[in-house]
Wavefront OBJ file of the C-alpha trace (Angstrom):
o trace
v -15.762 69.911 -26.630
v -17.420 68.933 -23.925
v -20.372 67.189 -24.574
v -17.930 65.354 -27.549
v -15.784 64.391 -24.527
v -18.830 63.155 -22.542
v -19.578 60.558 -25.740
v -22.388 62.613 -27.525
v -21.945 61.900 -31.124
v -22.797 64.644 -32.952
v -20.272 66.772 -30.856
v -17.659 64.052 -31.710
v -18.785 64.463 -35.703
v -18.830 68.853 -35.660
v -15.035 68.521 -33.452
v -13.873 66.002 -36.165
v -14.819 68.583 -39.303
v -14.048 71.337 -37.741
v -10.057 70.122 -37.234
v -10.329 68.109 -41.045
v -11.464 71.465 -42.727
v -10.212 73.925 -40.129
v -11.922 77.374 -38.905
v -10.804 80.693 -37.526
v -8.479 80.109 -34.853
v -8.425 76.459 -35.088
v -5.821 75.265 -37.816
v -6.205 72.269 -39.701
v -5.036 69.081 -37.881
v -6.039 66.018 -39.489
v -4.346 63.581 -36.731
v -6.641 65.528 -34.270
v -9.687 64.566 -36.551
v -9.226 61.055 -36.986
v -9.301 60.988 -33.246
v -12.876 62.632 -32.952
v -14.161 61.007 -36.121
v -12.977 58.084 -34.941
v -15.032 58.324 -31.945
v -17.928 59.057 -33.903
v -17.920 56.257 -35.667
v -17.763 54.414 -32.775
v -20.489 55.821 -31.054
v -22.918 55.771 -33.974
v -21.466 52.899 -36.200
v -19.211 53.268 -39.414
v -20.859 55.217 -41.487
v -20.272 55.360 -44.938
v -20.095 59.479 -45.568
v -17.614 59.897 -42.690
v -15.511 57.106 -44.462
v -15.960 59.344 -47.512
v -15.119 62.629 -45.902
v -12.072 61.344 -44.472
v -10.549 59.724 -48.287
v -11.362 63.415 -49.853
v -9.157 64.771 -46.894
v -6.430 62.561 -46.393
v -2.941 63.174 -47.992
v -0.694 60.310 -48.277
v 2.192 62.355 -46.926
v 0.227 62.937 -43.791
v 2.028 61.657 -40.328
v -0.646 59.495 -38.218
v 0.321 57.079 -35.233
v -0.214 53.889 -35.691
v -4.242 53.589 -34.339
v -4.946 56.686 -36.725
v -3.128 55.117 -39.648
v -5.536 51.805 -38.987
v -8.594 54.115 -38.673
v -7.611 55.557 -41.957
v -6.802 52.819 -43.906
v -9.992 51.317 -42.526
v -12.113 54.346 -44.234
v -10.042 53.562 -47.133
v -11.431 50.264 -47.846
v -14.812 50.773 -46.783
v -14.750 53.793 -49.028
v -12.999 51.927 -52.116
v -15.156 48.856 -51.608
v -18.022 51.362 -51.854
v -16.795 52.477 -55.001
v -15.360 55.955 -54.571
v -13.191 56.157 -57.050
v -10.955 58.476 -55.131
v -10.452 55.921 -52.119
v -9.825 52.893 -55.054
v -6.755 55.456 -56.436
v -5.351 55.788 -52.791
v -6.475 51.961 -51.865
v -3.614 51.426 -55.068
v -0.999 53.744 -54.092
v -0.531 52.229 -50.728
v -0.678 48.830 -51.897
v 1.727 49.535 -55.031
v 4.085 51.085 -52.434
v 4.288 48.078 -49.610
v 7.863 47.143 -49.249
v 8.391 43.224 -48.910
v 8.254 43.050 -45.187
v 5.107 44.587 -45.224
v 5.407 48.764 -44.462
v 4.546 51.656 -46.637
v 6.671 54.670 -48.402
v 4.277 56.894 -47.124
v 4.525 58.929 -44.114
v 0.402 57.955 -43.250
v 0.896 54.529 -43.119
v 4.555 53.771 -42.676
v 3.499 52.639 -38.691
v 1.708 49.827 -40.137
v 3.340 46.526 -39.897
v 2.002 43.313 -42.004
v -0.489 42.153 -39.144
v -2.064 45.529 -38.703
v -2.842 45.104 -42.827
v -4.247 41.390 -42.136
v -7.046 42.988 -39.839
v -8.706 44.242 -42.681
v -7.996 41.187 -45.205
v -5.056 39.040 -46.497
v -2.235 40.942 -48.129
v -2.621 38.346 -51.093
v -6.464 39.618 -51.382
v -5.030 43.343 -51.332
v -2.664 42.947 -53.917
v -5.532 41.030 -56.202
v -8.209 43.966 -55.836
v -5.380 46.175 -56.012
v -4.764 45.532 -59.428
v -8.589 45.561 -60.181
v -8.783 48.745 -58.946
v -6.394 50.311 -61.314
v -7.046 48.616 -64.542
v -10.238 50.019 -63.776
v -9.008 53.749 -63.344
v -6.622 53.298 -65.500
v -9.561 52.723 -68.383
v -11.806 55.714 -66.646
v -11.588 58.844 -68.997
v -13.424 60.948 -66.034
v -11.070 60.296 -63.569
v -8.662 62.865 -63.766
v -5.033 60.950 -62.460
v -6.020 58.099 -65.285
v -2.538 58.957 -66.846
v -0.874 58.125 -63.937
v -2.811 55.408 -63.432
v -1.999 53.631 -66.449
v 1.526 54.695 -66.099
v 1.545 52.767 -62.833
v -0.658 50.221 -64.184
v 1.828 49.521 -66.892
v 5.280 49.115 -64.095
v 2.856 46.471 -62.038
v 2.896 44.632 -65.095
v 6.448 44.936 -66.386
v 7.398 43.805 -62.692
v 4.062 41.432 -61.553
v 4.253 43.532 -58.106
v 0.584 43.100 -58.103
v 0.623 39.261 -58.886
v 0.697 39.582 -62.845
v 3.022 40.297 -64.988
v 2.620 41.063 -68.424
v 5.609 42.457 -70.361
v 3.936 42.733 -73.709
v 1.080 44.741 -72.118
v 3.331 47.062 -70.193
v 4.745 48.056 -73.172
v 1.004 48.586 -75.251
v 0.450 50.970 -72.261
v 3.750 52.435 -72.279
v 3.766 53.469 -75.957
v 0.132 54.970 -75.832
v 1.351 57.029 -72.678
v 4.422 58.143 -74.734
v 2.044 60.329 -77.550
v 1.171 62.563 -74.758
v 2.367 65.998 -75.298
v 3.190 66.052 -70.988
v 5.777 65.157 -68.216
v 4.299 61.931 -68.283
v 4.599 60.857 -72.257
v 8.315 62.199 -71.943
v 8.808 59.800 -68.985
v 6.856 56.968 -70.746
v 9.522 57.792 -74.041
v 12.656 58.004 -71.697
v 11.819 54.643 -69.870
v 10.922 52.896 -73.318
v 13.957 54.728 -74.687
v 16.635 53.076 -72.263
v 15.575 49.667 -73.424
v 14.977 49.439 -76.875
v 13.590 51.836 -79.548
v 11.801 50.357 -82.368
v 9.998 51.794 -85.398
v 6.635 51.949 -83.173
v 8.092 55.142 -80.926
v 8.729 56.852 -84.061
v 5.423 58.697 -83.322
v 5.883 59.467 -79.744
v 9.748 60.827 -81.113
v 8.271 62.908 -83.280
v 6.339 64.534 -80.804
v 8.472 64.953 -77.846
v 11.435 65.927 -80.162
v 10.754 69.391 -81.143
v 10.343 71.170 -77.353
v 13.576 68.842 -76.670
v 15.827 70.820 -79.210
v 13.861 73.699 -78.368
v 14.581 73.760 -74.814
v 17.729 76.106 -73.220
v 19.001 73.603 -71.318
v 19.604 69.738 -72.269
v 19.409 67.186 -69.728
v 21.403 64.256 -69.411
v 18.130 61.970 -68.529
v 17.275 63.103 -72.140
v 20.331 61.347 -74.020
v 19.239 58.084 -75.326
v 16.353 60.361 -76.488
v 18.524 62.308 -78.691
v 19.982 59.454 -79.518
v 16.791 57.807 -80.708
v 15.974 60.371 -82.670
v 19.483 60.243 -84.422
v 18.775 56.106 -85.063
v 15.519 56.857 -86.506
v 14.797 60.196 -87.445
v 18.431 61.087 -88.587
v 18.669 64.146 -87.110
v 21.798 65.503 -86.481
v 20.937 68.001 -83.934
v 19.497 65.643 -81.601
v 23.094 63.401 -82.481
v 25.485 66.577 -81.600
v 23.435 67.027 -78.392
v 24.058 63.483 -77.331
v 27.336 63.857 -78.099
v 27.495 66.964 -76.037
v 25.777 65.044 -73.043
v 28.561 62.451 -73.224
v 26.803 59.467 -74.607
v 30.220 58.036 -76.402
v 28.001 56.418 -79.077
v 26.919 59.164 -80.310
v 30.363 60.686 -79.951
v 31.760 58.142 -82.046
v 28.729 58.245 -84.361
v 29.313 62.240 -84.776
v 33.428 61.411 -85.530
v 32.825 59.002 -88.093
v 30.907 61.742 -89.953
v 33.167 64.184 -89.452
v 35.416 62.583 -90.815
v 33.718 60.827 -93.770
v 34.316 57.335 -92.419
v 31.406 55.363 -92.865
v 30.154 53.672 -89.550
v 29.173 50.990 -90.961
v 32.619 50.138 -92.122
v 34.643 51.272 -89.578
v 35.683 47.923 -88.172
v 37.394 47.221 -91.985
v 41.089 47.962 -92.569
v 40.464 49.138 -95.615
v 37.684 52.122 -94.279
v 38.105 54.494 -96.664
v 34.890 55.277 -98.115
v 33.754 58.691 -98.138
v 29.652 59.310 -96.602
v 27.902 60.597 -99.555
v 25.984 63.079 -97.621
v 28.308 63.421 -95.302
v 30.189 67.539 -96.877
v 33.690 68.235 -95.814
v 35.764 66.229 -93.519
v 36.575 68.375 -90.406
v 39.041 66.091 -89.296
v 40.049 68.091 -86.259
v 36.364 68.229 -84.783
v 36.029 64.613 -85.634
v 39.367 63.426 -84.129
v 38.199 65.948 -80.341
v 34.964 63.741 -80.468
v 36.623 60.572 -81.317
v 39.078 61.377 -78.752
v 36.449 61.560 -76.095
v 34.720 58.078 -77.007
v 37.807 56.324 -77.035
v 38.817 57.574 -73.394
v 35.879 55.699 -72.363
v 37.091 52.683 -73.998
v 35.435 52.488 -77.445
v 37.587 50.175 -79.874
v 35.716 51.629 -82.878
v 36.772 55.306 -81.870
v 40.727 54.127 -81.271
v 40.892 52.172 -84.600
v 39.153 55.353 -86.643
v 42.041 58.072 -84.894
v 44.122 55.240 -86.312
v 42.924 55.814 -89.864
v 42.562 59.392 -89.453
v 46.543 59.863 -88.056
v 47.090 58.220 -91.446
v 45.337 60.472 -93.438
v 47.893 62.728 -95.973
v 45.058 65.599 -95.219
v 45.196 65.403 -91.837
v 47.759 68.511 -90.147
v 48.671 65.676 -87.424
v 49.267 63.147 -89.292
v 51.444 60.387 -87.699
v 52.357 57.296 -88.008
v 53.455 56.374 -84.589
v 50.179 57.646 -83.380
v 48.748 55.595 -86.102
v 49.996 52.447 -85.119
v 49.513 53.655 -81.130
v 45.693 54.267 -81.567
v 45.904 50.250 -83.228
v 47.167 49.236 -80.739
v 44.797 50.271 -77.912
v 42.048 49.448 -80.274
v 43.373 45.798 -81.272
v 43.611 45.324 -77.203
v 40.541 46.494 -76.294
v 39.168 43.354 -79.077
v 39.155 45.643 -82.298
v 39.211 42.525 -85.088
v 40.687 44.973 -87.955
v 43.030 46.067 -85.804
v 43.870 43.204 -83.861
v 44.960 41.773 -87.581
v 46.785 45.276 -88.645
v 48.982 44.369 -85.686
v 49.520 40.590 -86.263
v 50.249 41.348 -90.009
v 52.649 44.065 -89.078
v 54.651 41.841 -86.243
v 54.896 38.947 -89.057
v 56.392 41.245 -91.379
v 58.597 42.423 -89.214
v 59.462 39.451 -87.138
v 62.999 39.429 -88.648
v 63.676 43.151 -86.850
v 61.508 41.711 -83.345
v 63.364 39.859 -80.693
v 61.930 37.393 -79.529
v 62.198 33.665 -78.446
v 60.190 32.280 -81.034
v 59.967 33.739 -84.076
v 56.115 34.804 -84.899
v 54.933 34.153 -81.398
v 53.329 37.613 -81.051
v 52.016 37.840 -84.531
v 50.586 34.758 -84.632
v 48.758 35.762 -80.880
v 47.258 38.429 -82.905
v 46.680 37.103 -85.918
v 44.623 34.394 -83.783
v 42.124 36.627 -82.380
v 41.204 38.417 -85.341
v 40.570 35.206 -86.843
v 38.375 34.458 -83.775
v 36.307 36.748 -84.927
v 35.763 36.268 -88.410
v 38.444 37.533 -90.114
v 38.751 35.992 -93.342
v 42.522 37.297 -94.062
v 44.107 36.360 -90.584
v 42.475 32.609 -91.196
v 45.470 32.824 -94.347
v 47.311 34.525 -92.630
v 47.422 32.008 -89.647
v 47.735 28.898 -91.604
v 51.234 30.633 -93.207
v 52.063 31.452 -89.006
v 51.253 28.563 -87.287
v 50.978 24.862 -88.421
v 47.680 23.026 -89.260
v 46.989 19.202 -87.796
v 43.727 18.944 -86.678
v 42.970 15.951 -88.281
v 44.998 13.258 -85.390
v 43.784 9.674 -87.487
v 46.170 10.695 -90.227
v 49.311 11.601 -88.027
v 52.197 9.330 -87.492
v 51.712 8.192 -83.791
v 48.187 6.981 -84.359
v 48.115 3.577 -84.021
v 50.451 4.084 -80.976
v 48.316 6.881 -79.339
v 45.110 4.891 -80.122
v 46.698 1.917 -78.116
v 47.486 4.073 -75.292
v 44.083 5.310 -74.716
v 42.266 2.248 -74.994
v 44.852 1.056 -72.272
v 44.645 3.207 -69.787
v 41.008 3.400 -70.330
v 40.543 -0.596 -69.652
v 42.969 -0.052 -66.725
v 43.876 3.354 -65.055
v 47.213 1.744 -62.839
v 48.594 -0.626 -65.460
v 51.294 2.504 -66.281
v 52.389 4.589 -63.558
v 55.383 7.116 -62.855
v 57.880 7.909 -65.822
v 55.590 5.592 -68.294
v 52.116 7.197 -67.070
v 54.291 10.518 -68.194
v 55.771 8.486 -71.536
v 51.812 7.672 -72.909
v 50.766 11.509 -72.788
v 53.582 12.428 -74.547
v 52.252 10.114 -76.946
v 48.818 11.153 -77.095
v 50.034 15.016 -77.141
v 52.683 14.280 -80.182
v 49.886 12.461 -82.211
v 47.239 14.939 -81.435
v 50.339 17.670 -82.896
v 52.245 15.281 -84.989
v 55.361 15.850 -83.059
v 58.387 14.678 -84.263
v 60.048 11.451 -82.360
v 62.370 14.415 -80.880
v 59.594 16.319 -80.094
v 57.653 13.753 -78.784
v 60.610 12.661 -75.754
v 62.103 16.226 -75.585
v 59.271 18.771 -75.079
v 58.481 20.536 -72.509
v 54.536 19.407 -71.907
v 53.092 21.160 -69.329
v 54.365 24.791 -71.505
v 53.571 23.673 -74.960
v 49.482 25.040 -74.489
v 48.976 28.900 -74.867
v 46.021 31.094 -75.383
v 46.088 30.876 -78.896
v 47.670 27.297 -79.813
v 50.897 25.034 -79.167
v 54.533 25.905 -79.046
v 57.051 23.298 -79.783
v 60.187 24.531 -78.569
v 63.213 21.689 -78.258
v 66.155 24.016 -78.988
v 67.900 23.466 -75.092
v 68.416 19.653 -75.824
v 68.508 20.418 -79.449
v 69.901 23.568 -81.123
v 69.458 22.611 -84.656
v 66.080 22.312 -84.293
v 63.428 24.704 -85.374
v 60.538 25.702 -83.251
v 56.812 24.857 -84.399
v 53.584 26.988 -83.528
v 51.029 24.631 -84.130
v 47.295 25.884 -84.072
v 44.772 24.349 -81.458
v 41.623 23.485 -83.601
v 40.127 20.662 -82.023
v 38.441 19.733 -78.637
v 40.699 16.119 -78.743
v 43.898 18.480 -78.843
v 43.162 20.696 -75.826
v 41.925 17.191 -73.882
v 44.999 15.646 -74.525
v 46.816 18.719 -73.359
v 45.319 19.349 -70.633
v 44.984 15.796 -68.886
v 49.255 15.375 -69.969
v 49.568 18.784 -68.020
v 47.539 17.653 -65.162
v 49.510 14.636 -64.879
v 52.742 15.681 -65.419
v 51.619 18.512 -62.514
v 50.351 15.727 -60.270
v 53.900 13.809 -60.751
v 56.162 16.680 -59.806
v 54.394 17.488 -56.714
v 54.073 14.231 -55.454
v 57.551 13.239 -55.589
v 60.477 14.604 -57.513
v 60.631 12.589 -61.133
v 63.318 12.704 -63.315
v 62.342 11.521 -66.920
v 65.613 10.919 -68.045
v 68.107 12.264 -70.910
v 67.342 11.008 -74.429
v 67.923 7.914 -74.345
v 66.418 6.474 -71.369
v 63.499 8.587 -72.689
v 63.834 6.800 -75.932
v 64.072 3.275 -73.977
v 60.826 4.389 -72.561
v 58.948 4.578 -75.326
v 60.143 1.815 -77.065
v 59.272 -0.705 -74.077
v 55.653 0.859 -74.246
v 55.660 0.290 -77.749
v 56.633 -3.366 -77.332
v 54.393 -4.013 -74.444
v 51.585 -2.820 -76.819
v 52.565 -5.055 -80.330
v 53.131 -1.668 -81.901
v 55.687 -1.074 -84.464
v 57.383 2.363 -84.936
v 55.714 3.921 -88.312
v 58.738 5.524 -90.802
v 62.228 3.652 -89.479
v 64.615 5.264 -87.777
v 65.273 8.756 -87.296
v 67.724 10.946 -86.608
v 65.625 12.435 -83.621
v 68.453 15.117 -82.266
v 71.488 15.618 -81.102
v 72.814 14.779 -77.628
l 1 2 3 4 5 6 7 8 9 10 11 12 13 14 15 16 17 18 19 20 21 22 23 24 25 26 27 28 29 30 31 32 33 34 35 36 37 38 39 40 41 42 43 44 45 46 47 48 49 50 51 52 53 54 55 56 57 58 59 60 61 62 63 64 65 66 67 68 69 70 71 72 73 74 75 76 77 78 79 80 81 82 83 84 85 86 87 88 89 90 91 92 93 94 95 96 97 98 99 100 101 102 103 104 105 106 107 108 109 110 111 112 113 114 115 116 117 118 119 120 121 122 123 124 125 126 127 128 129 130 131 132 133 134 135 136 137 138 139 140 141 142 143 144 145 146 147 148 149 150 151 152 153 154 155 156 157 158 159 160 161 162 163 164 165 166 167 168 169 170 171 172 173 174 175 176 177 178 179 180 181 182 183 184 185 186 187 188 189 190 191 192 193 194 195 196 197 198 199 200 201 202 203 204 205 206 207 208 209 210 211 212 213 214 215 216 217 218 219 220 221 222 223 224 225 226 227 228 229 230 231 232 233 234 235 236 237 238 239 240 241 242 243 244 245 246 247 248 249 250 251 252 253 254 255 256 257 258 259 260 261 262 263 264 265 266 267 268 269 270 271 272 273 274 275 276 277 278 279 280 281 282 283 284 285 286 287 288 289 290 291 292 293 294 295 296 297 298 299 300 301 302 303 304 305 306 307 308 309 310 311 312 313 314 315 316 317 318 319 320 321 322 323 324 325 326 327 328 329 330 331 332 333 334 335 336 337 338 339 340 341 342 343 344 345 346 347 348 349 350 351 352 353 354 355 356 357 358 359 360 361 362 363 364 365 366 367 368 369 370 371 372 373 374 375 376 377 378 379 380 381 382 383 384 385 386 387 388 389 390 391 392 393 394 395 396 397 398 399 400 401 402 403 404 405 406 407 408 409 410 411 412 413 414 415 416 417 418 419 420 421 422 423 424 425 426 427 428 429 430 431 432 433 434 435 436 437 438 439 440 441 442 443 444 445 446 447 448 449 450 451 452 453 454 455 456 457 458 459 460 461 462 463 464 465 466 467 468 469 470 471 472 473 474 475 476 477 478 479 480 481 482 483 484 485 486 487 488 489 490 491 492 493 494 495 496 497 498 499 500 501 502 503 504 505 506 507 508 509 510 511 512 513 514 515 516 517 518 519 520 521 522 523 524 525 526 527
């Protein structure tokens, strides 16, 4: 200790080792023999087997200050640059693991800041022979962590930590890791697993499968596993152990079957058809696992406890539940059901109270169509009125006047006319009625679903229209005649009138534009 104290070198080298590989009474301390190696290598130069010595002994997980993290890292690149392939697999690590302001995950290095990196070389440089580095191991069949190298080698391409990124690649990589019968093909499965599973995992499934069902104890991290295996493999093991994990999928999935409903059909009101390999219906089992999809919100799994409440077989059959589970599943976006309920309100509209008759069937009715259902299209056009076609409607010649106007000159109407010429435009775009056209109540004629026309308060004999929304020119012209109709009652208080200075109205516009009134008079309403 002495004479290593007093500078001589190979004192400083025999301290070093002893410490790095400890001895009898003198436990291993590798901080102490970065200090004394360091020295060495200061006395005598950097030598390359001291560099070497130090990468065979260093663990990553290692606490160093911050001059025996340089020293390290600095034996580290001589050593990878050198070509041990060692010091190139730990030259990666702490590279791969740099956070973006520059420190490391690991307990060695985590002193380091981003300028005590640039002493050695650029950062950008790093990341570049970084990546070298490891396509290199990863392609090495004597290095024994190539597995993990290529496992690593494949996430710096799927997220171009490194500099590149190359998705398809990854995934190459990925899929070869996933035929290994280890930790590490499970892992490669699982992470291809929880993005999309195609016909080329099929192999690594078939591997990885068996020990899965074989094993005591399922994990959760397993499930879209099982569930892959269910897609492609049809095994219903690996689909009653997903179900069991909670995956509501393959809850659903394992319901359907139960209960002989077809998943396939199971968004069609008329599911009925019985799986061909599907045995006896256990309707009970099947309604617990449907049960337990649909409390996470599964449509599907609501609107097949509605079909199964239906059943004559089933011992809880119910309509009320029936029409309950329909419910939940037509508002959760279920298109079936969202038309079992529209259909159902329309034929009972006579029993509903409400304000306008077939206001909430035709809501329904609506949104199935939306999505593609061919019988709430009929249905709808018996519901709600059809006019999207404006050219043929009786205010066109008036409404095509009005736009042009105000389109050559925004301020040549103002106030109760300004209001007067979106009426206009609104009853030609809905081919209102002349008492529709002065009497409605604009700004509340646009819904979700389409237009209600709804004069009754200035006109009881009248009849209320539901009028479907089917054109972008319909829901412009409703929109701008709310907006200024909005813009009117909050800048002053305007008072359009009873009938007929409303009427007076529209006639001066009509005469101011040359335009005649198309079919005569008319008995608009009463007053």
């Amino acid at each position: 200790m002495k004479n290593a104290r007093s500078g001589d070198a190979f004192a400083q080298q025999k301290i070093g080792e002893i410490y790095l590989f400890g001895e009898p009474g003198t436990p291993k301390n590798i901080s102490n023999a970065l200090l004394w190696l360091e020295k060495y290598s200061i006395t005598t130069g950097f030598i390359r087997d001291i560099s070497n010595l130090i990468v065979s002994n260093l663990a990553l997980d290692d606490v160093l200050s911050k001059e025996q993290a340089k020293f390290a890292w600095k034996c580290i690149v001589h050593s990878a640059s050198a070509g041990q392939t060692l010091a190139r697999w730990l030259f990666t690590q702490v590279i791969f693991h740099l956070n973006t302001s520059g420190q490391s995950s690991y307990a060695a290095f985590n002193s380091l800041i981003t300028t005590d990196w640039s002493e050695v070389g650029s950062l950008d440089d790093m990341f570049g022979l970084a990546l070298r580095y490891l396509e290199e191991l990863a392609d090495l069949d004597s290095f024994e962590d190539q597995i993990k190298a290529q496992k690593l080698l494949a996430q710096c391409l799927d997220d171009g930590r490194l500099g590149k990124k190359d998705p398809e690649r990854s995934k190459k990589i990925m899929l070869h890791l996933a035929k290994q019968n280890n930790e590490v093909g499970l892992a490669s499965l699982l992470s291809l697993a929880s993005s999309s599973v195609g016909k080329e995992l099929l192999p690594a499934l078939e591997i990885h499968l068996p020990t899965l069902l074989g094993s005591k104890k399922h994990l959760a991290e397993h499930t879209l596993i099982y569930w892959a295996a269910w897609q492609h493999l049809q095994n219903i093991e690996a689909l009653e152990i997903a179900a069991e994990l909670g995956f509501s999928p393959a809850q659903l999935t394992l319901g359907l079957r139960l209960a002989k409903l077809e998943e396939k059909n199971s968004s069609l009101e008329n599911t009925s058809e019985v799986s061909e390999t599907g045995g006896n219906a256990r309707l009970k089992q099947a309604v617990y696992w449907l049960k337990l999809a649909a409390k996470k919100g599964d449509r599907d799994a609501w609107f097949a406890l509605g079909l199964i409440n239906r059943m004559p077989q089933y011992s809880g059959y119910s309509a009320e539940d029936s029409d309950a589970c329909f419910d939940k599943a037509a508002d959760l976006g279920h298109p079936q059901a969202q038309y079992r309920k529209g259909s159902s309100l329309w034929r009972k509209r006579a029993q509903i109270d409400e304000a306008i008759e077939g206001l909430q069937a035709s809501y329904w009715v609506w949104q199935a169509s939306q999505q593609g259902i061919t019988e709430a299209q009929e249905l709808l056009s018996k519901i709600m009125l059809s006019c999207p076609n404006a050219s043929l409607n009786r205010w066109n010649l008036l409404a095509n006047a009005v736009i042009k106007t105000l389109g050559e000159s925004s301020h040549r109407f103002t106030g109760d006319m300004l209001l007067t010429c979106h009426r206009v435009i609104v009853a030609n775009q809905l081919n209102l009625s002349k008492a529709e056209l002065l009497l409605a109540d604009i700004p509340s004629i646009q819904h979700e679903h389409g237009a209600v026309i709804d004069i009754r308060e200035h006109s009881p004999r009248s009849t209320p229209k539901l009028i479907q929304i089917e054109t972008l020119e319909q829901r412009k012209a409703l929109m701008m005649a709310s907006k200024s109709f909005a813009n009117a009652f909050s800048n002053s208080v305007v008072d359009e009138g009873n009938l007929r200075q409303r009427r007076y109205r529209l006639e001066k516009l009509m005469q101011s534009l040359d335009i005649a009134e198309d079919g005569g008079s008319e008995d608009d309403t009463d007053e």
